[in-house]
C-alpha positions in Angstrom: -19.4 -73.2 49.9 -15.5 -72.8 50.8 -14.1 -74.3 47.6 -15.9 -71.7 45.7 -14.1 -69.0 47.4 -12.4 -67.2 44.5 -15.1 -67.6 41.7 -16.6 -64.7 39.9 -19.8 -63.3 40.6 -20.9 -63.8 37.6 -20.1 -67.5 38.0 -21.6 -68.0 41.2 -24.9 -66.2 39.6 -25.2 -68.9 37.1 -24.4 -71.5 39.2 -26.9 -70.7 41.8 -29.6 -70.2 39.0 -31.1 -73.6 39.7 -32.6 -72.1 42.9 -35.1 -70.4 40.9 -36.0 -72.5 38.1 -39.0 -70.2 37.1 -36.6 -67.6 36.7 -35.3 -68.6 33.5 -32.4 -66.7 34.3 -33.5 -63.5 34.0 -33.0 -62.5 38.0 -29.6 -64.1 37.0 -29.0 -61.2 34.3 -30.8 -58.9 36.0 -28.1 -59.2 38.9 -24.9 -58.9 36.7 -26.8 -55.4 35.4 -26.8 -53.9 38.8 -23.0 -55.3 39.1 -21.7 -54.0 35.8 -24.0 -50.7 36.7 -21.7 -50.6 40.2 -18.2 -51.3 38.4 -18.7 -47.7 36.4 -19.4 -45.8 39.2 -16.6 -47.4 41.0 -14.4 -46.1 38.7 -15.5 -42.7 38.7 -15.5 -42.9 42.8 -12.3 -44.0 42.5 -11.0 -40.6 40.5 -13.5 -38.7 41.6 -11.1 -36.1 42.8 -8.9 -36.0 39.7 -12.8 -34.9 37.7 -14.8 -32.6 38.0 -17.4 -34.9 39.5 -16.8 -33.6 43.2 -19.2 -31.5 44.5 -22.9 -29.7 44.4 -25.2 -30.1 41.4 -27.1 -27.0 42.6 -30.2 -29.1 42.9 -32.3 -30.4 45.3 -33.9 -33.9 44.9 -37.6 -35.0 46.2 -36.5 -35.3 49.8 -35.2 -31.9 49.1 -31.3 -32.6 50.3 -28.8 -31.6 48.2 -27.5 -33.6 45.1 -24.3 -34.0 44.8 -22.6 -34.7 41.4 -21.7 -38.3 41.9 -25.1 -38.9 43.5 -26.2 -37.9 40.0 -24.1 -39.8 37.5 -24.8 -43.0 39.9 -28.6 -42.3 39.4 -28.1 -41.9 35.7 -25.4 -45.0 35.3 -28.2 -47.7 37.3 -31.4 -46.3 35.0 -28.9 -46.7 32.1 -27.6 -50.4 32.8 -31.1 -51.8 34.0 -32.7 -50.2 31.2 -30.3 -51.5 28.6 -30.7 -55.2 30.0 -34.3 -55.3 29.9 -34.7 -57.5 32.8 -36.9 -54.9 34.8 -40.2 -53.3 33.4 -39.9 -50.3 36.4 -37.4 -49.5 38.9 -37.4 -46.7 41.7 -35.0 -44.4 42.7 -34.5 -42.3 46.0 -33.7 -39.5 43.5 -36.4 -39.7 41.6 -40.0 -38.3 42.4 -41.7 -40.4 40.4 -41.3 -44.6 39.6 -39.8 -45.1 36.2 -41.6 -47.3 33.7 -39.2 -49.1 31.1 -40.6 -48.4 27.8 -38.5 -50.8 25.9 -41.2 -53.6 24.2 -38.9 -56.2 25.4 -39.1 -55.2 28.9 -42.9 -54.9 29.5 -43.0 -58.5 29.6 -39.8 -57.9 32.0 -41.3 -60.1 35.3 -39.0 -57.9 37.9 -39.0 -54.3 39.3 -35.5 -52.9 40.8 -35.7 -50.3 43.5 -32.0 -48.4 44.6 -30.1 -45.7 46.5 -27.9 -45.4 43.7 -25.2 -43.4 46.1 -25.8 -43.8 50.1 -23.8 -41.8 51.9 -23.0 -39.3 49.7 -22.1 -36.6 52.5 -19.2 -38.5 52.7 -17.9 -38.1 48.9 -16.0 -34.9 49.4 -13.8 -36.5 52.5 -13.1 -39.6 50.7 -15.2 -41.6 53.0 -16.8 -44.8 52.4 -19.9 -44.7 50.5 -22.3 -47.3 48.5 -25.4 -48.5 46.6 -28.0 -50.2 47.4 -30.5 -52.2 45.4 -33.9 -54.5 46.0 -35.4 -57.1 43.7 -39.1 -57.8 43.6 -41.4 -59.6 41.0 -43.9 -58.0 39.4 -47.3 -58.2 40.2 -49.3 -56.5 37.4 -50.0 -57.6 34.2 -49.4 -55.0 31.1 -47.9 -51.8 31.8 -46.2 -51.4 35.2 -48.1 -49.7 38.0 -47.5 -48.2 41.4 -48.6 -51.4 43.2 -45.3 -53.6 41.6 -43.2 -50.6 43.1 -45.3 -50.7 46.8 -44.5 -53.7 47.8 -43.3 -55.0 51.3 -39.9 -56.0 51.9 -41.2 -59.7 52.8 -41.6 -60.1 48.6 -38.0 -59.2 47.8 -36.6 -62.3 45.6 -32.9 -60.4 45.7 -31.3 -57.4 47.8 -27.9 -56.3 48.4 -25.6 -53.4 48.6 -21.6 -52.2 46.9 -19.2 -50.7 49.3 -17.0 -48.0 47.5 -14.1 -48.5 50.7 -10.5 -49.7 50.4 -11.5 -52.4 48.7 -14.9 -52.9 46.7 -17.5 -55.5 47.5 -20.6 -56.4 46.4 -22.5 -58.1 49.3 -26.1 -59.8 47.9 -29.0 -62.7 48.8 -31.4 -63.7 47.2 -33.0 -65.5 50.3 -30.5 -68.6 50.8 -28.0 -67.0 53.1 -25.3 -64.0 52.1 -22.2 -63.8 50.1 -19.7 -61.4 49.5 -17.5 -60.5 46.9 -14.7 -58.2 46.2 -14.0 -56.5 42.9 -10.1 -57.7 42.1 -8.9 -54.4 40.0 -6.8 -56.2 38.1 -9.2 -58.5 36.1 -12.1 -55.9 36.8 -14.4 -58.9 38.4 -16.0 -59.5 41.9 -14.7 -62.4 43.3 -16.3 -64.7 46.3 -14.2 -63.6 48.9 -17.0 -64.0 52.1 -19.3 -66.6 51.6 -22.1 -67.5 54.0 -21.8 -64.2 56.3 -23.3 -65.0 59.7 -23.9 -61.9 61.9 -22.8 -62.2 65.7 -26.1 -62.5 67.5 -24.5 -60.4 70.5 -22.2 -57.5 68.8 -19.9 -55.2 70.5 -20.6 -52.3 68.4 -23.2 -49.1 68.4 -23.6 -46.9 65.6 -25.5 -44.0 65.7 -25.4 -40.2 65.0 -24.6 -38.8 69.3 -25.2 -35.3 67.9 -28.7 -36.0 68.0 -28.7 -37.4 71.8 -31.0 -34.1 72.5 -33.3 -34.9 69.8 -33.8 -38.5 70.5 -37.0 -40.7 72.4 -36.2 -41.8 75.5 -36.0 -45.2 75.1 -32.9 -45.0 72.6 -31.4 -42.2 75.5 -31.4 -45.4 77.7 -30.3 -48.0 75.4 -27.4 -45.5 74.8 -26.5 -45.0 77.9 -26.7 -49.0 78.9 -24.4 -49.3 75.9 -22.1 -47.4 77.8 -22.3 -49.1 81.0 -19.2 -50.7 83.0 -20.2 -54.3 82.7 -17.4 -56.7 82.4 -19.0 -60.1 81.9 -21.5 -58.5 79.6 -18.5 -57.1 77.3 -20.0 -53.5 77.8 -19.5 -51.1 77.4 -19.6 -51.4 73.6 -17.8 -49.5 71.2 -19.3 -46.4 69.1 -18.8 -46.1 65.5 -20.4 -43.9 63.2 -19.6 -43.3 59.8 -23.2 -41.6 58.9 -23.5 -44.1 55.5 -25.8 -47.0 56.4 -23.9 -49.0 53.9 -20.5 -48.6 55.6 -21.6 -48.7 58.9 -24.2 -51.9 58.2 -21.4 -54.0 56.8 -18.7 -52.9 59.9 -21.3 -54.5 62.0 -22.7 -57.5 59.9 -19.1 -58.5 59.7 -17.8 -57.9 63.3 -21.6 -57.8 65.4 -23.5 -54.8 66.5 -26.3 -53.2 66.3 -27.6 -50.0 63.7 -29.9 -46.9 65.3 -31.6 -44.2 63.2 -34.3 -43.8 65.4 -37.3 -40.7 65.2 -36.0 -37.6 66.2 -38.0 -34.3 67.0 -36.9 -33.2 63.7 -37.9 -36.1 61.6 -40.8 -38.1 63.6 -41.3 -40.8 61.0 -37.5 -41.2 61.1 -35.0 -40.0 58.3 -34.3 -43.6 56.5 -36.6 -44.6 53.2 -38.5 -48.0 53.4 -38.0 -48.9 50.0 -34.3 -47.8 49.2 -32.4 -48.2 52.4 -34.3 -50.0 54.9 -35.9 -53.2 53.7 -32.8 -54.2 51.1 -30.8 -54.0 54.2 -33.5 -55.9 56.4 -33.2 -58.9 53.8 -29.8 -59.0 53.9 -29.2 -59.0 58.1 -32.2 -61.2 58.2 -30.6 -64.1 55.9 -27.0 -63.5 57.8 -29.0 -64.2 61.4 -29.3 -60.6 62.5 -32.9 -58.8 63.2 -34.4 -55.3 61.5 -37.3 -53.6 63.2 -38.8 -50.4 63.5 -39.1 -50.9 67.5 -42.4 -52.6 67.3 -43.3 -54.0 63.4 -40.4 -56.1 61.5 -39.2 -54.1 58.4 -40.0 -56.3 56.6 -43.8 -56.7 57.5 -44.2 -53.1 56.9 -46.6 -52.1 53.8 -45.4 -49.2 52.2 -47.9 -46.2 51.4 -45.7 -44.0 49.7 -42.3 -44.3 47.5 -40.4 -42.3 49.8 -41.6 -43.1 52.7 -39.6 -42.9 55.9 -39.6 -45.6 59.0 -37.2 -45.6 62.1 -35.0 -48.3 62.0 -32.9 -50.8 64.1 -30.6 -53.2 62.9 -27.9 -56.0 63.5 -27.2 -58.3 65.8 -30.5 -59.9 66.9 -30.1 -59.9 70.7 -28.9 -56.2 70.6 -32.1 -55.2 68.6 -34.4 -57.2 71.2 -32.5 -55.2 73.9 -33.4 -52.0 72.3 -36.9 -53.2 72.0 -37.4 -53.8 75.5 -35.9 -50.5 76.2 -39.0 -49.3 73.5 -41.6 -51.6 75.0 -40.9 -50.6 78.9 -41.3 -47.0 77.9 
């Protein structure tokens, strides 16, 4: 994998093609959409402040948070790209109420369904704070015209998931089930370019991220892991670090580059947790799964979850695999 370091995405896509024969390189397509989709709203991240693009929309979206402007053109550039490549036959959106059928003829006989936060983070967009998108791949499993059942699927069925990192630099961080590679988008050529291949997660991390304010708020069980996170222990490297950036995109890909471990856990104010399933939670499961890492919900694997709902909301823990078992403990001695 090291001598390919430097070779476009687009590239590597085609090269690794022959892992999925039956795909007839349409997942292969389907995956240079959603990076082309991610170049445009990199550029208008990157002058979002020279625009009028910063800001309120003055609308509310199905969760019933506040869109923000760039939250909406990102919504409207990934339905625009995946729709023009007519490799998906419905996608999902986290600002969308409904699942979006792809009318196109071409694209009913489309054998993939995208789903994608198409702006995580975007609290941060006014400070100039790292933000992302996320997306998840699955196959189809209707014949005809789409239904809800190729959109509620569990995470176990992805074929592809991955997320872009709008930071200092821009990377594009995917699997599509054999292991996880990373590329940055060189500015200068306007390409991604394998710059991480085969991340491997730390299986014991030295970070925590999650939001303190809360502490009040929290179960009892993530009170303690908290607090054992902040224990003097000097030949278990604690106490850890905190860092919280309050995008799961940024602070997922701190930790599955340097180890550690990602709360958002049920609060008295959201009980079923505040993360969606489909959008934020199993994409990212995928991902730290194939780098070595673990994703649970303190008792089920993400991943095993079957989704009821398209916005449906699970607690979540995340990252390096003995630091979520740690937590579970705390959860299962409760």
């Amino acid at each position: 994998m090291q001598d390919l370091k430097g070779i476009t995405f687009d590239e590597y896509v085609i090269l690794r093609q022959k892992d999925f024969p039956s795909a007839q390189g349409d997942l292969s397509k389907l995956l240079r959409d959603i990076a082309l989709a991610s170049k445009v709203i990199n550029r208008e991240v990157n002058k979002a402040g020279l625009v009028d693009i910063l800001g309120m929309t003055g609308v509310r979206n199905v969760q019933g948070e506040e869109v923000q402007k760039l939250d909406e053109y990102a919504n409207e550039q990934m339905i625009k790209y995946l729709k023009a490549g007519g490799q998906c036959c419905a996608m999902g959106s986290e600002e969308e109420e409904d699942f979006i059928i792809v009318t196109d003829e071409h694209a009913q006989e489309a054998h993939y369904v995208v789903l994608f936060d198409p702006l995580d983070g975007s609290s941060n967009i006014d400070v100039n704070a790292s933000i992302g998108t996320i997306f998840s791949i699955y196959k189809r499993v209707s014949t005809g015209i789409p239904t809800i059942h190729d959109i509620l699927q569990a995470g176990k069925h992805q074929v592809a998931a991955g997320y872009v990192i709008y930071g200092s630099s821009t990377m594009m961080v995917y699997t599509t089930g054999n292991g996880v590679n990373g590329f940055t988008l060189d500015p200068t050529i306007g390409e991604f370019c394998l710059s991480h291949p085969n991340i491997q997660t730390a299986a014991n991390g030295k970070i925590y991220s999650i939001n303190e304010g809360e502490t009040n708020n929290w179960p009892q069980y993530v009170r303690d892991y908290v607090s054992y996170c902040k224990e003097n222990v000097k030949d278990e490297n604690r106490p850890y670090s905190h860092r919280y950036i309050g995008s799961m995109v940024a602070d997922l890909h701190r930790n599955l580059i340097k180890g550690g471990i990602f709360i958002y856990p049920p609060t008295t104010k959201a009980p079923k947790g505040k993360l969606r399933l489909l959008y934020e939670c199993n994409p990212m499961a995928f991902l730290v799964e194939q780098a070595g890492g673990k994703a649970t919900d303190g008792l089920n694997r993400i991943m095993d979850i079957e989704p009821t709902e398209l916005h449906q909301r699970v607690p979540v823990y995340i990252g390096s695999k003995n630091m979520v078992e740690k937590l579970e403990a705390f959860k299962a001695a409760e």
